[in-house]
C-alpha positions as CSV (number, residue, x, y, z in Angstrom):
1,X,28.3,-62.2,-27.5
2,X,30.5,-59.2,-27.0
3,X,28.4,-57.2,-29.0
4,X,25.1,-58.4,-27.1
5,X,26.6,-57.1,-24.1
6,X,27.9,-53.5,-25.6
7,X,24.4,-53.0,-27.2
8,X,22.4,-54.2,-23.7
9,X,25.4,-51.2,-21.9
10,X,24.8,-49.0,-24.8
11,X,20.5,-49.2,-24.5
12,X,20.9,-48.6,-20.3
13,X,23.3,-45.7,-20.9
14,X,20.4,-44.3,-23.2
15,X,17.9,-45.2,-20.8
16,X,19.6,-43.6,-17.9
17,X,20.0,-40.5,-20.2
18,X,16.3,-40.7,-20.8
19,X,15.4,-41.0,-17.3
20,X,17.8,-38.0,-16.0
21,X,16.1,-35.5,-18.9
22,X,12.7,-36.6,-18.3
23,X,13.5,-36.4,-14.3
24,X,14.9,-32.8,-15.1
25,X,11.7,-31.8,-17.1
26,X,9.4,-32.8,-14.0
27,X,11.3,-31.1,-11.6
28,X,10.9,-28.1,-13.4
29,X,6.9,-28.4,-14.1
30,X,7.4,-29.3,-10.5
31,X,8.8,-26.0,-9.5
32,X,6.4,-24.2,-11.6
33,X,3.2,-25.8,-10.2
34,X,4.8,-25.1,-6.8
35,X,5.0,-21.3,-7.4
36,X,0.9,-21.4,-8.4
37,X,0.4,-23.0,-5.8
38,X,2.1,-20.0,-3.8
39,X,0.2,-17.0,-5.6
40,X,-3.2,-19.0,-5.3
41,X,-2.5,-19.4,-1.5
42,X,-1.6,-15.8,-1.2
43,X,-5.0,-14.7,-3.5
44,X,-6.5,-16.9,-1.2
45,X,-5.4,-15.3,1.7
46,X,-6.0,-11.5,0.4
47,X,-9.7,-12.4,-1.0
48,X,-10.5,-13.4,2.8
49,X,-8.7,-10.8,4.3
50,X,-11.2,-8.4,1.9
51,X,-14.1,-10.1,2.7
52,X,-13.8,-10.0,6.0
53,X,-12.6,-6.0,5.7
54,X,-15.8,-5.4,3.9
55,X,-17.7,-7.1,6.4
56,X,-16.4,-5.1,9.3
57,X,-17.4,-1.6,6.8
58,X,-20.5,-3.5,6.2
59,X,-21.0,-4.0,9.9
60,X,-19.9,-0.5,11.1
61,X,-22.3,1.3,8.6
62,X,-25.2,0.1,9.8
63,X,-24.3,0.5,13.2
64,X,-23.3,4.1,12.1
65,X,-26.3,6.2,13.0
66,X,-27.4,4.5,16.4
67,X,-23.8,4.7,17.5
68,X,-23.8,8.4,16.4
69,X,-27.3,9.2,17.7
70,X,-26.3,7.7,20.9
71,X,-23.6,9.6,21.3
72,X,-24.8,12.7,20.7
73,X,-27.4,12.0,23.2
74,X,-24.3,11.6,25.9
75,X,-24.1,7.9,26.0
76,X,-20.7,6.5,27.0
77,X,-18.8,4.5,24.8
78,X,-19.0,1.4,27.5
79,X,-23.2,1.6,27.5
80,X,-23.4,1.9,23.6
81,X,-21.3,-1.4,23.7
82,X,-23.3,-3.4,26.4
83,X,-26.9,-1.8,24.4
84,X,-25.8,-2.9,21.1
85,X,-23.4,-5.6,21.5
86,X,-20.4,-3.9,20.1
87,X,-16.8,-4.0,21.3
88,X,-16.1,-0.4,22.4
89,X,-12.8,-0.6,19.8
90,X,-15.3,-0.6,16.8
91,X,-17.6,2.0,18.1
92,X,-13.9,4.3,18.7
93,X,-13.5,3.0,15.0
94,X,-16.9,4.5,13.9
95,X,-16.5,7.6,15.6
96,X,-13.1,7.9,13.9
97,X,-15.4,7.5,11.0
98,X,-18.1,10.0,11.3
99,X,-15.1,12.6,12.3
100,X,-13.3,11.6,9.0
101,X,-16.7,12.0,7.3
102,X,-18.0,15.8,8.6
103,X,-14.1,17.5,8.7
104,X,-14.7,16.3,4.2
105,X,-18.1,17.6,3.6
């Protein structure tokens, strides 16, 4: 009987042995799934960031030469943005642009 009882403490010493390596082994994966899970957000986060940068390139380049032809014909910067539905901040940001783009050629 005595033995019994030593092998049935013996087995749940091994099993609690089992249980703490295999709890240690799944924190860690833990841990490392967690920090994937970080880069993919920030991936995530840069990839939108991009598209919506090129979007606003996209957006400003076609709006490039009316912006620019209105300008030259003396248009304010407050009427280009009421005629074309522009925020006056991006039409500053295309003139910034075109300046940028005659001082290199």
């Amino acid at each position: 009987m005595e033995y019994i009882l030593l092998g049935l403490v013996l087995l749940l010493i091994g099993l609690l042995f089992y249980l703490y390596d295999n709890n240690k082994k799944l924190a860690a994966k833990n841990r490392a799934l967690q920090e994937i899970l970080e880069v993919k957000d920030i991936t995530i986060s840069n990839l939108q960031a991009s598209r919506v940068a090129v979007k606003d390139v996209i957006e400003n380049f076609s709006a490039h030469d009316e912006v620019m032809q209105l300008i030259d014909a003396g248009e304010s910067r407050e009427s280009i943005s009421e005629k074309l539905g522009i925020p006056t901040s991006r039409i500053e940001l295309i003139i910034k642009f075109d300046k940028i783009k005659n001082a290199s050629s």
